[in-house]
N, CA, C and O atoms as a DFTB+ gen file, in Angstrom:
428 C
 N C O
     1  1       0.843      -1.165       0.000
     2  2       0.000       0.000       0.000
     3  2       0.893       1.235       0.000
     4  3       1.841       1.265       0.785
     5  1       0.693       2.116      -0.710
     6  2       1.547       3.555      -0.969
     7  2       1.221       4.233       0.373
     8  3       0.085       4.063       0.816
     9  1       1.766       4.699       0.805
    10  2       1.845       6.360       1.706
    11  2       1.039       6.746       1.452
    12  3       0.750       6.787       0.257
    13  1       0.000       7.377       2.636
    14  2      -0.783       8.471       2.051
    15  2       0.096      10.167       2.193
    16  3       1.009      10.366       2.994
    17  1      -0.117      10.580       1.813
    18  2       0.757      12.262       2.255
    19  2      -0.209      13.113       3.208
    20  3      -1.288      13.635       2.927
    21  1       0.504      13.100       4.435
    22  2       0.130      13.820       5.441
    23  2      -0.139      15.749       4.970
    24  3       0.831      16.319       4.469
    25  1      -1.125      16.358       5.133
    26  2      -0.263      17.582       5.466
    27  2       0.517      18.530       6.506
    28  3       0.401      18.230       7.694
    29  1       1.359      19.726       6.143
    30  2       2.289      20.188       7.053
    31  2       1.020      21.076       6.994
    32  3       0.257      21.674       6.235
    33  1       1.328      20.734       8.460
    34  2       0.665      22.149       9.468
    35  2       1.209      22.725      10.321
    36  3       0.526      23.515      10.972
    37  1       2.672      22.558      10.665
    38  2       3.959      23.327      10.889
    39  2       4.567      22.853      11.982
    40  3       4.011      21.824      12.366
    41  1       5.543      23.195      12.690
    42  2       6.696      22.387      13.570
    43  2       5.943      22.052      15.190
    44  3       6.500      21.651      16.212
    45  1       5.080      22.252      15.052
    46  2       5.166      22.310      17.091
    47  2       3.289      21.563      17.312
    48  3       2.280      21.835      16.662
    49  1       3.489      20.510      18.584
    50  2       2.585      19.376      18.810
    51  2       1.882      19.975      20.447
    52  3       2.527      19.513      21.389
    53  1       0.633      20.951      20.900
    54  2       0.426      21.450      21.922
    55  2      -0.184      19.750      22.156
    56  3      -0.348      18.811      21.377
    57  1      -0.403      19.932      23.619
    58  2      -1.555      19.166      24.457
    59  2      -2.334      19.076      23.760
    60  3      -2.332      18.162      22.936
    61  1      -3.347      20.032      23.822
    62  2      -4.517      20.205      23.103
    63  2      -4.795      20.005      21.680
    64  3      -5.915      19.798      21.212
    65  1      -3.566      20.091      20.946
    66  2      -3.576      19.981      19.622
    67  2      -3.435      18.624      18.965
    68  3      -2.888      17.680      19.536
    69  1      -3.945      18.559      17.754
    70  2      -4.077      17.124      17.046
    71  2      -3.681      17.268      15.851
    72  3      -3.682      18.385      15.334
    73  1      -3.332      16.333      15.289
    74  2      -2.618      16.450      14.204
    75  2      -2.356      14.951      13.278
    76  3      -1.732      13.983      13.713
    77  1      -2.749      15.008      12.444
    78  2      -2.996      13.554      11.151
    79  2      -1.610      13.184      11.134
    80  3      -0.775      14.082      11.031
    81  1      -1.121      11.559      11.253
    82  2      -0.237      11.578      11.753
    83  2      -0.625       9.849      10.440
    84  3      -1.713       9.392      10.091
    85  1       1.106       9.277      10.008
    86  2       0.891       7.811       9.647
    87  2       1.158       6.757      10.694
    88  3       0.773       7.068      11.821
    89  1       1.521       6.015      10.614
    90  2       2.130       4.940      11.619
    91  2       2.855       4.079      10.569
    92  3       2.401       3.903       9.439
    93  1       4.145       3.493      11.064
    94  2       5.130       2.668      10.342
    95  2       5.555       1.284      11.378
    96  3       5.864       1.124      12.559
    97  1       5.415       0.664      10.497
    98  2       6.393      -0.735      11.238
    99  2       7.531      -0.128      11.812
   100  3       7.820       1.032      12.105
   101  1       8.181      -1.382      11.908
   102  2      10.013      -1.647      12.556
   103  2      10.361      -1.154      11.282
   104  3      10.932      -0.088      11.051
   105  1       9.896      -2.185      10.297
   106  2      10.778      -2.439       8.801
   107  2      10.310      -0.694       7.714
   108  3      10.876      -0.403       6.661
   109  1       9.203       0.155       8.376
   110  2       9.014       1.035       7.459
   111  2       8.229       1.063       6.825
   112  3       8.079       1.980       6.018
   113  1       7.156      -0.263       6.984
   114  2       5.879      -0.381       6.428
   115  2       4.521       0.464       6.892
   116  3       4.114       0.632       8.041
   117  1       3.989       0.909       5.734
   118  2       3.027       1.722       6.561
   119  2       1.788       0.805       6.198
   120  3       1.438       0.181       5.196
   121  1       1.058       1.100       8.044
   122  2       0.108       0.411       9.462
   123  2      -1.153       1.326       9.415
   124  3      -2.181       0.900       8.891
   125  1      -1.108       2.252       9.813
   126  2      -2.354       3.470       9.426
   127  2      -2.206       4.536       9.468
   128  3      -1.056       4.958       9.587
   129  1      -3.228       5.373       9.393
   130  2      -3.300       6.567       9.309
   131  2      -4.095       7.049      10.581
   132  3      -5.050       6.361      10.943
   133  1      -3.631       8.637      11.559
   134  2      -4.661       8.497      12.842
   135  2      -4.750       9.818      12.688
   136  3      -4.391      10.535      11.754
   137  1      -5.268      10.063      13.701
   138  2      -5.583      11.590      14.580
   139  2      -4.327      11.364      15.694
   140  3      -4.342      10.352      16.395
   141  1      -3.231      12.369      15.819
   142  2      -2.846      11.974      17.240
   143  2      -2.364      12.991      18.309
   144  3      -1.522      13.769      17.860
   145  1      -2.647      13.152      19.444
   146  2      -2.137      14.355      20.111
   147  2      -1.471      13.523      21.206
   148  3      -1.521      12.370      21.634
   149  1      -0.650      14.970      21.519
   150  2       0.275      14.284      22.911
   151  2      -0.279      14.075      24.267
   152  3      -1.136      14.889      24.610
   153  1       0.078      13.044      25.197
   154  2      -0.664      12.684      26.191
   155  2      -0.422      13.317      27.096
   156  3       0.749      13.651      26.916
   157  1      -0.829      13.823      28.196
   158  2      -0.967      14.605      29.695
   159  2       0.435      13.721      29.431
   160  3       0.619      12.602      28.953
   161  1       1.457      14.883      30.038
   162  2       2.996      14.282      30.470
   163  2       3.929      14.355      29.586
   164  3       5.097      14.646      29.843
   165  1       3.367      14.030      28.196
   166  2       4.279      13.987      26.977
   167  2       4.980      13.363      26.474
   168  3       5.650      13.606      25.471
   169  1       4.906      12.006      27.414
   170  2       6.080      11.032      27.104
   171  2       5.011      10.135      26.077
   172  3       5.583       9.256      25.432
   173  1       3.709      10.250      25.886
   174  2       3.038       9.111      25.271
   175  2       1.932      10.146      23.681
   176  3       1.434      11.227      23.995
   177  1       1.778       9.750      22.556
   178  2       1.319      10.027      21.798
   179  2      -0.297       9.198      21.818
   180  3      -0.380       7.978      21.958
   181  1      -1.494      10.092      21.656
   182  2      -2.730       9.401      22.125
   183  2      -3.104       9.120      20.230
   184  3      -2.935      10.102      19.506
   185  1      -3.632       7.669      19.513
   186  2      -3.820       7.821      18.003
   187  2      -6.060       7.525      18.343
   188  3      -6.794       6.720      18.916
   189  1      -6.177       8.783      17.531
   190  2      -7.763       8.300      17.703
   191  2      -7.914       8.236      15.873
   192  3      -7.028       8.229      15.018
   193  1      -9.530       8.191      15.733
   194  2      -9.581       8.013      14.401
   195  2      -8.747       7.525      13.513
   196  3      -8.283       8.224      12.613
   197  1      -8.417       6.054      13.696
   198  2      -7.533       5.699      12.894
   199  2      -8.171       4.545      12.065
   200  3      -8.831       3.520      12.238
   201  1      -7.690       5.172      11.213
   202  2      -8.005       4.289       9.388
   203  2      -6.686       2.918       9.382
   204  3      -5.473       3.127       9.349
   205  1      -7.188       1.905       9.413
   206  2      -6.186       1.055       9.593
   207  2      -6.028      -0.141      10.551
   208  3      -5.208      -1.056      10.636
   209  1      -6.984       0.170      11.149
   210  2      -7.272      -0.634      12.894
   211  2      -7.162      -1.930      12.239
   212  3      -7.365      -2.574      13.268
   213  1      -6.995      -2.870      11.308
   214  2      -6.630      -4.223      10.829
   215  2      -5.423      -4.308      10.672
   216  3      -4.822      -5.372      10.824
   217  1      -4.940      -3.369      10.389
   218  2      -3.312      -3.297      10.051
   219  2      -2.579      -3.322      11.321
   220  3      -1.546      -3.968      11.498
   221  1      -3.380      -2.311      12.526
   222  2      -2.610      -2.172      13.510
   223  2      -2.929      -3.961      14.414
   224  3      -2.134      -4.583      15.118
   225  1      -3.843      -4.205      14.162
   226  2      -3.812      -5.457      14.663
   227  2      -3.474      -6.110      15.028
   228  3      -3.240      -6.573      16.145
   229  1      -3.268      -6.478      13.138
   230  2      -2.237      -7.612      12.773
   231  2      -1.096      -7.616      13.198
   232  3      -0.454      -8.666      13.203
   233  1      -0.475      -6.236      13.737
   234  2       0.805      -6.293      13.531
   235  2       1.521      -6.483      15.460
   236  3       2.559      -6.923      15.955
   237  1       0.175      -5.826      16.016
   238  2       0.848      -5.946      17.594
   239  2       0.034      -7.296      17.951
   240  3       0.748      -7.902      18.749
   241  1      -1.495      -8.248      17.638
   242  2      -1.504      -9.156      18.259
   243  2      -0.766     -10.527      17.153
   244  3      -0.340     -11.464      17.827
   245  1      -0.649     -10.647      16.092
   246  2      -0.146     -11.208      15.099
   247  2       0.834     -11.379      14.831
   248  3       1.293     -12.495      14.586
   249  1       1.449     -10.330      14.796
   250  2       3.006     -10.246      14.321
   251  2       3.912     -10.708      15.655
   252  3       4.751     -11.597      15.798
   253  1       3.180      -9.373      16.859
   254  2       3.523      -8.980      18.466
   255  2       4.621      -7.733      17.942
   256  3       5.405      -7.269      18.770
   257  1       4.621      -7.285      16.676
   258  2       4.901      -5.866      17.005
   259  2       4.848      -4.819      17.593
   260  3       3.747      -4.433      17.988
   261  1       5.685      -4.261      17.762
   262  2       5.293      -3.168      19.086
   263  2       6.279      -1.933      18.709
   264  3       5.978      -0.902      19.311
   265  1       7.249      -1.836      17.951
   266  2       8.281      -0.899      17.338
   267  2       7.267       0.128      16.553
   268  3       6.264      -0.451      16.137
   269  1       7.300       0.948      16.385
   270  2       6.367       1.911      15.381
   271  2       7.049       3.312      15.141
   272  3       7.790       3.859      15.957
   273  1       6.647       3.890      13.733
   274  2       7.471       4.943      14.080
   275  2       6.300       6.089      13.318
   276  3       5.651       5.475      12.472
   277  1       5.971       7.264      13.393
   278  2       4.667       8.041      13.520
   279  2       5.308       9.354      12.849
   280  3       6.156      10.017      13.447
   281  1       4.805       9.709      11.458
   282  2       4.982      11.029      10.547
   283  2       3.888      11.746      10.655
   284  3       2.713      11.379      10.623
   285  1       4.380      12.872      10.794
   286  2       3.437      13.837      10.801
   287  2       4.201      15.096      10.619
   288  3       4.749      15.705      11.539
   289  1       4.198      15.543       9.018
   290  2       4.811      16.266       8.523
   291  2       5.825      16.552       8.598
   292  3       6.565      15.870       7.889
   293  1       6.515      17.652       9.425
   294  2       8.126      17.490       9.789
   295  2       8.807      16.490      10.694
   296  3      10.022      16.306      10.757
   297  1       7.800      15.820      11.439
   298  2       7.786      15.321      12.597
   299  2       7.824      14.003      12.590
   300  3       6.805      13.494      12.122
   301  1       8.914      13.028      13.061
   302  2       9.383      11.464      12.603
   303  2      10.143      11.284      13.818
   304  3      11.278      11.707      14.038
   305  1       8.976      10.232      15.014
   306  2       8.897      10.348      15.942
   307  2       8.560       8.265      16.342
   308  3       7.638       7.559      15.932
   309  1       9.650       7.927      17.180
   310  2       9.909       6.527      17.117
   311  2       9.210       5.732      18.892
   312  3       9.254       6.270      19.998
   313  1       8.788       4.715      18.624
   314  2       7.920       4.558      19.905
   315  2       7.724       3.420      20.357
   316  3       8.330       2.577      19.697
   317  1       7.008       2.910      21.393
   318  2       6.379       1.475      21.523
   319  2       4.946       1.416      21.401
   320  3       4.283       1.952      22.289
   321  1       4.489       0.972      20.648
   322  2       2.863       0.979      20.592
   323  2       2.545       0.280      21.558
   324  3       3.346      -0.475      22.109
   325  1       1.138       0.442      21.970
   326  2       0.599      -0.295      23.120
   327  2      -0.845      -0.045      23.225
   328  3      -1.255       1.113      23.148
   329  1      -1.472      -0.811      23.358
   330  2      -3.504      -0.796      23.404
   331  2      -4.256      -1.278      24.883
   332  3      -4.083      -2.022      25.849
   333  1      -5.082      -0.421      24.393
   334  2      -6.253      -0.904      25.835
   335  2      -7.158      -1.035      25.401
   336  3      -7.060      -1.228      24.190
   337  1      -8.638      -1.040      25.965
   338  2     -10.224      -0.964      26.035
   339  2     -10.319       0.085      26.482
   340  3      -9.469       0.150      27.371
   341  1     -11.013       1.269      26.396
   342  2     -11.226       2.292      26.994
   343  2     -13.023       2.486      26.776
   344  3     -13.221       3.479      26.077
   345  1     -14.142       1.902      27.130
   346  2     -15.236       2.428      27.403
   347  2     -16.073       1.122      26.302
   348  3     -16.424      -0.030      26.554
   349  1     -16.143       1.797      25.286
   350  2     -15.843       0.700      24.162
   351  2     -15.361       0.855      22.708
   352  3     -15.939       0.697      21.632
   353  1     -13.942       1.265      23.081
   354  2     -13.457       1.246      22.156
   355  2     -12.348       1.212      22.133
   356  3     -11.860       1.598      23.195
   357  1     -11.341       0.793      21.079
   358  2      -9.808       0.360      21.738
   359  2      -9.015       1.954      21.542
   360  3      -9.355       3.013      21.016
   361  1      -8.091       1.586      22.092
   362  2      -7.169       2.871      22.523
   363  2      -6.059       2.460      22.153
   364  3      -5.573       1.381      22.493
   365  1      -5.363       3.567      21.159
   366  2      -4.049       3.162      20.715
   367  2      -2.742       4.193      21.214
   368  3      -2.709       5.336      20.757
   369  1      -2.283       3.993      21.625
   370  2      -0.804       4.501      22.431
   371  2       0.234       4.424      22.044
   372  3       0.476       3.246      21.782
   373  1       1.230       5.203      21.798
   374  2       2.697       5.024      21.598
   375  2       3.574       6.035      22.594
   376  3       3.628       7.258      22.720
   377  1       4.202       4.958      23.206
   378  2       5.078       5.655      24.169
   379  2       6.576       5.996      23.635
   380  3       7.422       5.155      23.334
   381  1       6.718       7.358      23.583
   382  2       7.864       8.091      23.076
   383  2       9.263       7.675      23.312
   384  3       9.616       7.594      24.489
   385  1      10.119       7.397      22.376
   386  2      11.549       7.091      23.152
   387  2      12.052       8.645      24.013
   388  3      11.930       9.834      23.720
   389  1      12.407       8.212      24.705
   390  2      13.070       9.389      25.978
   391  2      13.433      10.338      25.188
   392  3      12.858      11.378      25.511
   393  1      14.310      10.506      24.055
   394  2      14.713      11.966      23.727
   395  2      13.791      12.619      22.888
   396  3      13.669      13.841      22.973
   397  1      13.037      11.872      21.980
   398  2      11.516      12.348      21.365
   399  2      10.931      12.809      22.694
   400  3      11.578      13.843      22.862
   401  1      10.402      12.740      23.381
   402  2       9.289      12.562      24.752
   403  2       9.708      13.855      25.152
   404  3       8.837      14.706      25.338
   405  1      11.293      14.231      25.365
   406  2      11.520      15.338      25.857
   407  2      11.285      16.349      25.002
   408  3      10.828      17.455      25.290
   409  1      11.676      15.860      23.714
   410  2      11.505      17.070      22.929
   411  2      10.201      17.923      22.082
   412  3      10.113      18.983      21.462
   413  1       8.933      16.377      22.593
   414  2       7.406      16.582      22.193
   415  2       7.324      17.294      23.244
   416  3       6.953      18.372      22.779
   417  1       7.453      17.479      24.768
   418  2       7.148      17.761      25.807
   419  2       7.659      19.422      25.790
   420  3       6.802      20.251      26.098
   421  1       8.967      19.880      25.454
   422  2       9.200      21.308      25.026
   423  2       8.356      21.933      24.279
   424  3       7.755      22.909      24.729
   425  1       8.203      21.593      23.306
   426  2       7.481      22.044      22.221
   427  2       6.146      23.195      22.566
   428  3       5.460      23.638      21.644
């Protein structure tokens, strides 16, 4: 499946702010497409509306992938994915490597 092309909506990720974001394998394969803003704290990226939820699946209960790496325009940002249940509906998470985390968290 090709890339979709994100657009730039410019350098900096608030709390509050959201922003269309892809998701990539380990290997660079692209998983889906989301909504994603940064989590209370900053160390974790929250993905809602995401186009792809088979892909992401497959790849963390199937595969047991968990490496991911998340574009969003200038922004190429490397993580551990991770899911819950939240009410009823699943919840997708990627927790920031430490020097991303710090540097989503400046921003």
């Amino acid at each position: 499946m090709a890339k979709r092309q994100v657009p730039n909506s410019g350098p900096s990720i608030g709390h509050r702010e959201t922003r269309l974001c892809d998701v990539f394998d380990a290997a660079g394969n692209y998983l889906a497409s989301a909504v994603m803003r940064l989590a209370d704290g900053g160390g974790a990226l929250l993905l809602s509306r995401v186009v792809g939820k088979g892909n992401l699946l497959g790849y963390y209960f199937g595969r047991g992938g968990r490496l991911v790496t998340i574009e969003a325009g200038d922004f190429r940002l490397r993580g551990r994915l991770r899911t819950r249940w939240m009410e009823n509906e699943r919840l997708w998470i990627v927790d920031l490597e430490e020097s991303a985390a710090a540097s989503a968290a400046e921003r």
